[in-house]
C-alpha positions in Angstrom: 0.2 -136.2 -127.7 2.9 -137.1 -130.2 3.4 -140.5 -127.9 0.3 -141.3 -128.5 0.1 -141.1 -132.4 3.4 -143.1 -132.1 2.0 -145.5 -130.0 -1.4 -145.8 -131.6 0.9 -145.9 -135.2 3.1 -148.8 -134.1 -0.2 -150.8 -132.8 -1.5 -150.2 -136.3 1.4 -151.2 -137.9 1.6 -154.3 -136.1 -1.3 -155.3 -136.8 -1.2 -155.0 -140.4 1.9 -156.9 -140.1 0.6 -159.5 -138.4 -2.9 -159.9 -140.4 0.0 -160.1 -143.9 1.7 -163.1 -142.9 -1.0 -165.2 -141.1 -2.6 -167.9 -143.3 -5.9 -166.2 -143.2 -5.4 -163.3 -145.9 -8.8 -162.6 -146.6 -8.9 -158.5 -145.5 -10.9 -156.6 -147.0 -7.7 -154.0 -147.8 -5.6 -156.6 -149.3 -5.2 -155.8 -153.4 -6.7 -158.0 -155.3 -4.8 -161.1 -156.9 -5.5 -161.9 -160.7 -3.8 -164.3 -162.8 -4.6 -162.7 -166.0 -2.9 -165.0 -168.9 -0.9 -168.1 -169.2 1.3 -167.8 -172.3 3.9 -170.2 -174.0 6.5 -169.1 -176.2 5.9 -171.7 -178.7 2.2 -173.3 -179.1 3.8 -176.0 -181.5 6.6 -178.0 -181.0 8.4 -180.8 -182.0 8.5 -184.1 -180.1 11.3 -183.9 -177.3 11.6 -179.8 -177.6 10.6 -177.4 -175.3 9.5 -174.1 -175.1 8.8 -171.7 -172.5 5.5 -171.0 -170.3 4.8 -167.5 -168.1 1.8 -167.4 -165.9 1.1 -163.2 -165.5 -0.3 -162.6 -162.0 -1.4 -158.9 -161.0 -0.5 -158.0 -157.2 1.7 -160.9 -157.1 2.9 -161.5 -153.5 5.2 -164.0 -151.6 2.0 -165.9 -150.4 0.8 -167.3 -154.0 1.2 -170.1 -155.2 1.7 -171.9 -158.6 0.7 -175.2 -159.4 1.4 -176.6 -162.7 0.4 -180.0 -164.7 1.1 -181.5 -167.9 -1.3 -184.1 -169.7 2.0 -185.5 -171.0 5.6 -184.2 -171.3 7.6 -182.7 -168.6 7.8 -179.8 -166.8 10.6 -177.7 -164.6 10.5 -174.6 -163.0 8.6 -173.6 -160.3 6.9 -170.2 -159.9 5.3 -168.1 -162.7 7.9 -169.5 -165.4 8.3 -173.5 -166.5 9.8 -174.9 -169.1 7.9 -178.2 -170.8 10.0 -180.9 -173.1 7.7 -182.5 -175.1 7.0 -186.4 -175.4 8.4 -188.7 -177.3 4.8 -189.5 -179.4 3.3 -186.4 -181.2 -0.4 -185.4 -180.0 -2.0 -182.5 -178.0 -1.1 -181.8 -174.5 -2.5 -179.8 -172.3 -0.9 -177.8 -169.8 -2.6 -176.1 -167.0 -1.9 -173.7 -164.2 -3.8 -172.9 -160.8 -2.8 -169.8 -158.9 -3.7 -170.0 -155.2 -3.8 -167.4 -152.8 -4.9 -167.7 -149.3 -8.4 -166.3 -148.0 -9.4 -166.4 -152.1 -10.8 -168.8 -154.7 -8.3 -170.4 -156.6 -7.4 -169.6 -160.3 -6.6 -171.7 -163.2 -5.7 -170.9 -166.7 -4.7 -173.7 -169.5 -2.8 -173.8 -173.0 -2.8 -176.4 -175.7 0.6 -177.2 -177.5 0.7 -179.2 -180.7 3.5 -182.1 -180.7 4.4 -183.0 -184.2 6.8 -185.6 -185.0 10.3 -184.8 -185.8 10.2 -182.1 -188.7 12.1 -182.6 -191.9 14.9 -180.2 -193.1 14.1 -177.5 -195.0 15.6 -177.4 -198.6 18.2 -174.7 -197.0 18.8 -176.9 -194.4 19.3 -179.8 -196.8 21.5 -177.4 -199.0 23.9 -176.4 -196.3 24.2 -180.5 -195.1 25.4 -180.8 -198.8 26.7 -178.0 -199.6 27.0 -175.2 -202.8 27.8 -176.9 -206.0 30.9 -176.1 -207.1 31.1 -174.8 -210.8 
């Protein structure tokens, strides 16, 4: 009897195993994948800085796939974190981010970051540049 429920386990088992890695992942007892916020560190930079982006996926799983574009600017990374260096001429860009997950719909999520041109100094930065008067 215990062969059997060994047996019968293993089957199972393989199974399961075999229905996770196949490109058709649409089982009903698979958890559900949500990409619940795309964030940036900064939501207004300067032109040629960068900042930061995090794409937050719930169940997140080997099989899922991120695919990110810029309107203008670049981006590096890969995954669920990018960094984007802003462009040269100040404006809007929009960045955007689709999640894709076999056997489900895709999901996309976009930010908007401010590029304003080169920012002056501060009177404390100016103030350090020239330095304390002397007395």
């Amino acid at each position: 009897m215990k062969r059997r429920i060994y047996v019968f386990s293993l089957f199972i088992g393989l199974i399961g195993f075999v229905s996770c890695n196949s490109s058709d992942i649409s089982a009903p007892n698979m958890p559900e994948v949500r990409f619940t916020h795309l964030n940036a560190a900064r939501y207004s930079v300067s032109v040629g800085d960068t900042t930061h982006l995090h794409a937050t996926v719930v169940h997140q799983c080997k099989l899922i796939q991120f695919a990110w574009s810029s309107s203008d600017g670049d981006l590096q990374g890969g995954e669920n974190d990018v960094t984007f260096t802003a462009p040269t001429t100040p404006g809007t860009v929009t960045l955007t981010c689709t999640v894709t997950h076999p056997g489900r719909i895709p999901e996309t999520r976009t930010v908007t970051i401010n590029v304003n041109s080169k920012s002056m100094p501060t009177s404390s930065d100016q103030q350090r540049k020239i330095g304390t008067p002397r007395l």
